[in-house]
Each structure stands twice: as C-alpha cells, then as structure tokens.
C-alpha positions as CSV (number, residue, x, y, z in Angstrom):
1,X,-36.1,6.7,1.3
2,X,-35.7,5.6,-2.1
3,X,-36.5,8.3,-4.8
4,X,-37.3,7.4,-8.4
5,X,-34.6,8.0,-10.8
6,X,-36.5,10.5,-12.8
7,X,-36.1,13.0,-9.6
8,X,-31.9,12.4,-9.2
9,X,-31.3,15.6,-11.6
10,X,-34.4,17.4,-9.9
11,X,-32.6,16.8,-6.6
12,X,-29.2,17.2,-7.6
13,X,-30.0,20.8,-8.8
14,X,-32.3,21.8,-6.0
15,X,-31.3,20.5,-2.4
16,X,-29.2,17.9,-3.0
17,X,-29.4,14.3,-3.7
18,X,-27.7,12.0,-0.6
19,X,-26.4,9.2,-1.4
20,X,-25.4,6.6,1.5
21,X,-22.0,4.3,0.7
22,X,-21.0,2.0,2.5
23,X,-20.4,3.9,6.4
24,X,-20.9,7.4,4.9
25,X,-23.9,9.7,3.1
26,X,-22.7,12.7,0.8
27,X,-25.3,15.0,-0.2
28,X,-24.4,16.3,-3.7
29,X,-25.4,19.5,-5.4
30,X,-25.0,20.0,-9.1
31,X,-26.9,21.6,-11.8
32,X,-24.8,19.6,-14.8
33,X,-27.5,16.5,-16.7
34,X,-23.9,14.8,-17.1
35,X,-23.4,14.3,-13.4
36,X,-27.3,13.2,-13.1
37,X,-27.0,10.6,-16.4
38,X,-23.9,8.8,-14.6
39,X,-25.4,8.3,-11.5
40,X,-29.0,7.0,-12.5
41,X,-26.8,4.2,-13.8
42,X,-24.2,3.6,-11.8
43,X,-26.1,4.1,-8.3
44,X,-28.8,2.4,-9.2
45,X,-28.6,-0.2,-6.2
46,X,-27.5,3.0,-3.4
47,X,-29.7,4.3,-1.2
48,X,-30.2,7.8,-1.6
49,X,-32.5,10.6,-1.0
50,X,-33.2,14.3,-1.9
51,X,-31.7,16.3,0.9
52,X,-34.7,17.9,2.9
53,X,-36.5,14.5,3.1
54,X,-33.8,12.7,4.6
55,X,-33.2,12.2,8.4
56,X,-29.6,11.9,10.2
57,X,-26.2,13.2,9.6
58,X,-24.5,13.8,6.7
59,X,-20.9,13.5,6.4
60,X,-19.7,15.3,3.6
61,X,-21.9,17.8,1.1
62,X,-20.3,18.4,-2.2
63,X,-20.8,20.4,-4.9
64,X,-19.9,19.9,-8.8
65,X,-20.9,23.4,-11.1
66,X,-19.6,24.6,-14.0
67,X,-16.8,27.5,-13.3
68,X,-15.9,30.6,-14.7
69,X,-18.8,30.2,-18.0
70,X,-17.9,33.7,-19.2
71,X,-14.1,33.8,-19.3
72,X,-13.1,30.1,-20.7
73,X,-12.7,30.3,-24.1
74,X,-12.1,27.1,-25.3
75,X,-13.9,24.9,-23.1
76,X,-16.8,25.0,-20.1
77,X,-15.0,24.1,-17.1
78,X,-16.5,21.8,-14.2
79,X,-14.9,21.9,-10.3
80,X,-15.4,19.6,-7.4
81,X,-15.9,21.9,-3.9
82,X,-16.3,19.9,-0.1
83,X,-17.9,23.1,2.1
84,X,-17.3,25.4,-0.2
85,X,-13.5,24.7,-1.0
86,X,-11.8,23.0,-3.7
87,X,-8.8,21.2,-3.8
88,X,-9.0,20.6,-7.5
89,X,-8.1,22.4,-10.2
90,X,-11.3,22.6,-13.0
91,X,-11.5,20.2,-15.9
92,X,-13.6,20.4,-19.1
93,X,-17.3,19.7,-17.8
94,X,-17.8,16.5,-19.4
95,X,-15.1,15.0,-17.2
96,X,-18.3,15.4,-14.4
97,X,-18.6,11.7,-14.0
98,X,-15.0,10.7,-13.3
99,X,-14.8,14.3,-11.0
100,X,-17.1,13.0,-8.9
101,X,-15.7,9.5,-8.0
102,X,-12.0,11.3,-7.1
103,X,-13.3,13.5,-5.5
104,X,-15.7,11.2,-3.3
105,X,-12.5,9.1,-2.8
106,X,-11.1,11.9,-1.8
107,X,-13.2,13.1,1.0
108,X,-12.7,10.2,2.4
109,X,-9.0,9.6,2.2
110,X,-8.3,13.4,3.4
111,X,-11.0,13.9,6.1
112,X,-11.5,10.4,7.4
113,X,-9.5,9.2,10.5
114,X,-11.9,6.8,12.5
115,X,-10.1,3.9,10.4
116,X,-6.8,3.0,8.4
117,X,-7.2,4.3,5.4
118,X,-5.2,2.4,2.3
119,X,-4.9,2.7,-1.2
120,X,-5.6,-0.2,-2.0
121,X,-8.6,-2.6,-3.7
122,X,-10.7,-5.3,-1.5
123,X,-12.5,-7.9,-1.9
124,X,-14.3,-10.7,-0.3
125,X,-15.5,-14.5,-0.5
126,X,-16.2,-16.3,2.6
127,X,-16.5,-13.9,5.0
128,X,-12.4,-13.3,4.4
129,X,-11.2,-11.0,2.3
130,X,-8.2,-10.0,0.1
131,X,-6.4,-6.3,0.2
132,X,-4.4,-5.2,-2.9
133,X,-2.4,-2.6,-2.7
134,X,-1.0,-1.2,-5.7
135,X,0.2,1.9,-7.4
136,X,-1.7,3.2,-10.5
137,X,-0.6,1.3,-13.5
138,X,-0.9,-1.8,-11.4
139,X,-3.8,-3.4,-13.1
140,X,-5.4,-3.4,-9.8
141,X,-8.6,-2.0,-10.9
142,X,-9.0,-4.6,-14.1
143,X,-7.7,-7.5,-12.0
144,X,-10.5,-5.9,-9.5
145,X,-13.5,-5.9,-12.2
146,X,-12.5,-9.0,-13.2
147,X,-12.9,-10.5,-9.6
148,X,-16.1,-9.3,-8.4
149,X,-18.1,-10.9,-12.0
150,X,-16.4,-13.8,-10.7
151,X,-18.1,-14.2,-7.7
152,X,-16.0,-12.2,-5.5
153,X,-17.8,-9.6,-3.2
154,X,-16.3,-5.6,-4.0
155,X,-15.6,-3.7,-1.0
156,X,-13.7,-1.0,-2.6
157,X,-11.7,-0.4,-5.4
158,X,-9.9,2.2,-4.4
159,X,-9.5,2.8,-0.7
160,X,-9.2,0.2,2.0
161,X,-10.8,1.2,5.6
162,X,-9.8,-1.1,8.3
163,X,-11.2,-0.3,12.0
164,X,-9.2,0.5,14.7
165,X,-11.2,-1.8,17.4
166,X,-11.5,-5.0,15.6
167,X,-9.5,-4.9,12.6
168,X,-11.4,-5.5,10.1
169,X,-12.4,-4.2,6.5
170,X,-15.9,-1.6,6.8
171,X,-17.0,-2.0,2.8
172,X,-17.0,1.0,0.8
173,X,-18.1,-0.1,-2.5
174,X,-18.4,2.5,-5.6
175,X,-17.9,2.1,-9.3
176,X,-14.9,0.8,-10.2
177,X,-12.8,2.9,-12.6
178,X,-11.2,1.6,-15.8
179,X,-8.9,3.6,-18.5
180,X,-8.1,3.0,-21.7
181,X,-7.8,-0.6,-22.7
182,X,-9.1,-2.1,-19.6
183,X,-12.3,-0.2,-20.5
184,X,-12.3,-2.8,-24.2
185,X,-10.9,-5.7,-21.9
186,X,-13.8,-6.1,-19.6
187,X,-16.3,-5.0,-21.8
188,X,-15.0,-7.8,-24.1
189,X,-14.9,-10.1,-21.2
190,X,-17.9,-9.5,-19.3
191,X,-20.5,-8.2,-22.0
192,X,-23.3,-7.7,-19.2
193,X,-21.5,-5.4,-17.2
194,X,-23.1,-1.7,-17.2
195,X,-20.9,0.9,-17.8
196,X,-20.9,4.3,-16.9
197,X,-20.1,7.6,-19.5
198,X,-16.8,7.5,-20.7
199,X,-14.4,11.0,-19.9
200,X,-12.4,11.1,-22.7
201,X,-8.9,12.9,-22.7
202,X,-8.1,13.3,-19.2
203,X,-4.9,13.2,-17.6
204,X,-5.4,9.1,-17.1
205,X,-6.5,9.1,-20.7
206,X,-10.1,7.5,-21.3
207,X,-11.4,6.9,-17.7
208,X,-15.0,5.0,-17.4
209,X,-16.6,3.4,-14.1
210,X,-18.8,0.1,-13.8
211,X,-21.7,-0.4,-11.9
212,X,-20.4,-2.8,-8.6
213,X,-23.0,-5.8,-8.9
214,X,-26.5,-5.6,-7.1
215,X,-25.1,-8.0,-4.1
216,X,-22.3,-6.0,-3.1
217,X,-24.4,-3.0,-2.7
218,X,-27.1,-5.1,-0.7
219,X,-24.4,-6.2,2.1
220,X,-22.3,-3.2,2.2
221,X,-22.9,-3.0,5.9
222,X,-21.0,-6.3,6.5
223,X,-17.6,-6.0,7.4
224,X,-14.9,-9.2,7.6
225,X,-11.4,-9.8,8.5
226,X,-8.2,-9.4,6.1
227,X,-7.2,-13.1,4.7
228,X,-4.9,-12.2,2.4
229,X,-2.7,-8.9,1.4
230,X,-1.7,-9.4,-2.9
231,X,0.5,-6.9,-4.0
232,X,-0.2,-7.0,-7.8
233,X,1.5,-6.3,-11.2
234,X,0.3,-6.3,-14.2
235,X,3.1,-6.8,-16.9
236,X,2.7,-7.7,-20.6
237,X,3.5,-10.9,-21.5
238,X,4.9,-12.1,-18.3
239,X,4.6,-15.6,-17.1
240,X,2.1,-14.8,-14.1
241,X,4.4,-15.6,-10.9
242,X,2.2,-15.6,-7.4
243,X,4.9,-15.8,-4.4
244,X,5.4,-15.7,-0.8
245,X,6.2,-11.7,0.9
246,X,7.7,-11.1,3.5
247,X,5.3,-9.9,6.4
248,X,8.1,-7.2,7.6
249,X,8.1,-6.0,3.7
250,X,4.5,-6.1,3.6
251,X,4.3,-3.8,6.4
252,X,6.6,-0.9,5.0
253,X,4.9,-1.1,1.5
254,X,1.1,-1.4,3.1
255,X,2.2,1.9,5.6
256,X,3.4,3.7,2.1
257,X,0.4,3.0,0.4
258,X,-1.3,4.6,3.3
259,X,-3.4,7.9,3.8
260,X,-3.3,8.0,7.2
261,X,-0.8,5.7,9.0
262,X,1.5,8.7,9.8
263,X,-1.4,10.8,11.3
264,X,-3.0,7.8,14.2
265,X,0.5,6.8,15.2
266,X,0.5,4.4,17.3
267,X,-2.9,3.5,16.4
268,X,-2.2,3.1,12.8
269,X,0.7,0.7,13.7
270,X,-0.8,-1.6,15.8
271,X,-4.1,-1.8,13.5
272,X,-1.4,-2.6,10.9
273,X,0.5,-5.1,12.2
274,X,-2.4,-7.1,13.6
275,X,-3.7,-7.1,10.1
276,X,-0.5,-8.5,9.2
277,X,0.1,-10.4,11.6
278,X,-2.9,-12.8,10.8
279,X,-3.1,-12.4,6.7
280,X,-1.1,-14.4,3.9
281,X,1.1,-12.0,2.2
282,X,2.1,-12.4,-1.4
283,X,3.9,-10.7,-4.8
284,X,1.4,-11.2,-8.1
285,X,2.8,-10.6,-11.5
286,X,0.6,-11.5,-14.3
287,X,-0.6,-10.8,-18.2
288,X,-2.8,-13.7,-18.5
289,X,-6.6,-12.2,-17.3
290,X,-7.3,-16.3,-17.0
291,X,-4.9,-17.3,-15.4
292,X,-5.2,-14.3,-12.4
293,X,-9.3,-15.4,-11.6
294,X,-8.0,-18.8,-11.2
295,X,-5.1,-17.7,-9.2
296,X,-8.0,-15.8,-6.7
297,X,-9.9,-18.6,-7.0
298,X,-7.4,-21.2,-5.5
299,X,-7.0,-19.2,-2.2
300,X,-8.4,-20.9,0.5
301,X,-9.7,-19.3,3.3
302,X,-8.5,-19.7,7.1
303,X,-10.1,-22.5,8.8
C-alpha cells in the first residue's frame, strides 16, 4: 500500500512509516519534519506504508528523535536507535537526513548475514553488472551518479549483497550520497537530478543524497550476475588509466572491503571466488568525468 506523501510525517510520528528497499522493509519512527521533508523527495518511487496497515515482516524498526532537548546548550541533538540501541553518537538535528541513510546502511552491513556484504557501489546494464569497491575519497559515489543518468541501472551505492546460492547481486538501491564538490559537479552536470537537503558541517563536510532514477526503483527485485569488479580512483588531473588486476589481488582487496567475509567462512570464500572467478577485474584512475562514462560505456558484456 502506497500512502500519499502528505501522511509520511503523520506516519513517521505516529506508528511508523515502512519503507520496502530492495530485499528489506524498515519501519521508521521520528517526530523531526526534517527527516519527513527528505524522504517525500527522495523515496518518492519506494513502496512504503504506515506501520499498522501493512502486512508481513519487518526487518529492522528504527528510530531518529531529538536527544537530550534540555541539557544541550548549543545545539538540538538528533540520534539513530535499531530496537532501542544506538551505535551512534548524536549529531546536530539537522544532520537527520544524512543520519538516516548511515544508519540504514548500517543495519544492513552489521545485522545482515544471508549474503556477502561489500563496501562497494553496483551497477547494471544488460543484465551484468559492475562492483566497485572503493574506500571513501575514492570518487566512487560521483563516478556512481554519474553512471546511473547515463543509462546504467543503480543497485547500491554503498553496499554490495551477493547471494550465497547463486552468486549474484540482490539490488539495494537508495539515494546516493554526495559531499562537497561532487554535490556542484553533478548538479552542474545533470541539472534534472533531484536532490535531497543538504547537512552542512558534518564530519564528511557538506553531505547531500539524490534521488536513484524512477527505473531502478521499479526493478529492484531483479538481481544479475557480477561482469566486472573496477576498483576506482579518483585523482586530480591524472591521465585516466583503466588496466588489467590481478584476480588473486582482487580477491584480498574485495575480502578487505568486506563486512562480513570473516564471519560466513567458508561460505564467504567460495561466494567470493566464484564471483571472481567469472568477472573482468580492473584498476581505474581518472579526473576527467567524460572520459570515465565512456570508459563504462565501452565494457562489453559476456556473451
């Protein structure tokens, strides 16, 4: 059931407001208009209910409320709880809409063990698509935005899931986060795309979030195999360089940029080494925005 976006705050304040992505539904509690602004427009596409009229399981309810009102004295302070628990510290309350998005990713990297969880951005074209792992600082998540106005289908832009069974990638898609110049770069670049409210000042610096496009919310339920593992770079003024990795060295850096690898043992292996085992492995360094669409562009998909 699809509510209309007038009730979001009404059911964010009352029983909850559940919101289904991709494999998962999070019912999310929170009195704060910031929290209810940023997801009428970047959830626009989701399914989602108010709690008491929906059916089913719900995997994770969250909460995001303003703590401690009387005793902060400089600032009103917002925190993210998962059952009652936080594993954040607070931040100033108009950081709502980026609290949200970590912490969703979070709930899912931490409590999630029914796939291989990596950090890591994915895409899609073709029924094939292309894993980038990458550490923050990367340009993973502007290379990313970029991508999926080109034509590319998002998946995630944050965490990878790849099933144990069949190997292959179950779409999580959710706004895809931007800081500081990347924000002016896309905007720039893309002058359609519908951004989210911008949390100023936060440890990352300027942090906004774009809508994923209307298509890859639609066929979020289709998952396809791994083509292609990019390990990307973004560095200024570099000649972009797109080369040949090792499938041994793409292993060891795909297992560190892993959540969970550690924790399903022998599962996580041999999921991991199949997914190598059959995908393209490759080292991208680029500055050129241009030059990295066409790069994606010229990949050509198994036959």
């Amino acid at each position: 059931m699809k509510i209309d976006n007038c009730d979001i705050a009404n059911s964010l304040y009352s029983s909850g407001l559940v919101l289904k992505i991709g494999l998962f539904k999070f019912n999310i509690y929170s009195p704060l208009n910031t929290l209810a602004e940023s997801i009428e427009i970047l959830y626009k596409d989701y399914q989602y209910s108010d709690y008491v009229s929906m059916t089913g399981f719900v995997d994770f309810h969250v909460v995001i409320k303003q703590v401690n009102p009387l005793t902060s004295m400089f600032s009103k302070q917002a925190q993210f709880f998962l059952d009652g628990l936080s594993p954040f510290n607070a931040l100033p309350i108009q950081h709502a809409p980026a609290i949200i998005e970590w912490g969703m990713n979070w709930c899912v990297s931490s409590q999630i063990n029914t796939h291989l969880i990596i950090h890591a951005a994915v895409i899609e074209k073709n029924g094939f698509a292309v894993v980038m792992p990458a550490p923050p600082g990367s340009g993973k998540s502007t290379l990313t935005a970029a991508l999926i106005q080109e034509g590319w289908r998002l998946l995630s832009d944050e965490l990878t899931l790849i099933r144990l069974d069949n190997y292959q990638v179950s779409p999580f898609p959710r706004p895809v986060s931007l800081k500081n110049q990347s924000i002016d770069i896309i905007k720039n670049r893309y002058p359609d795309v519908v951004f989210g409210p911008i949390s100023s000042d936060t440890a990352k610096g300027n942090v906004c979030h774009i809508r994923p496009p209307t298509l890859s919310v639609k066929n979020q339920h289709i998952e396809c195999p791994v083509a292609w593992i990019v390990f990307p770079k973004y560095q200024s003024e570099i000649r972009t360089q797109f080369t040949k990795f090792s499938k041994a060295e793409a292993l060891m850096s795909v297992a560190k940029n892993s959540f969970n690898y550690n924790v399903l043992g022998e599962a996580g292996f041999k999921t991991l080494t199949k997914v190598i085992d059959k995908a393209d492995c490759y080292q991208f360094k680029y500055s050129n925005l241009d030059e990295a669409v066409q790069i994606f562009a010229q990949l050509e998909s198994p036959q």
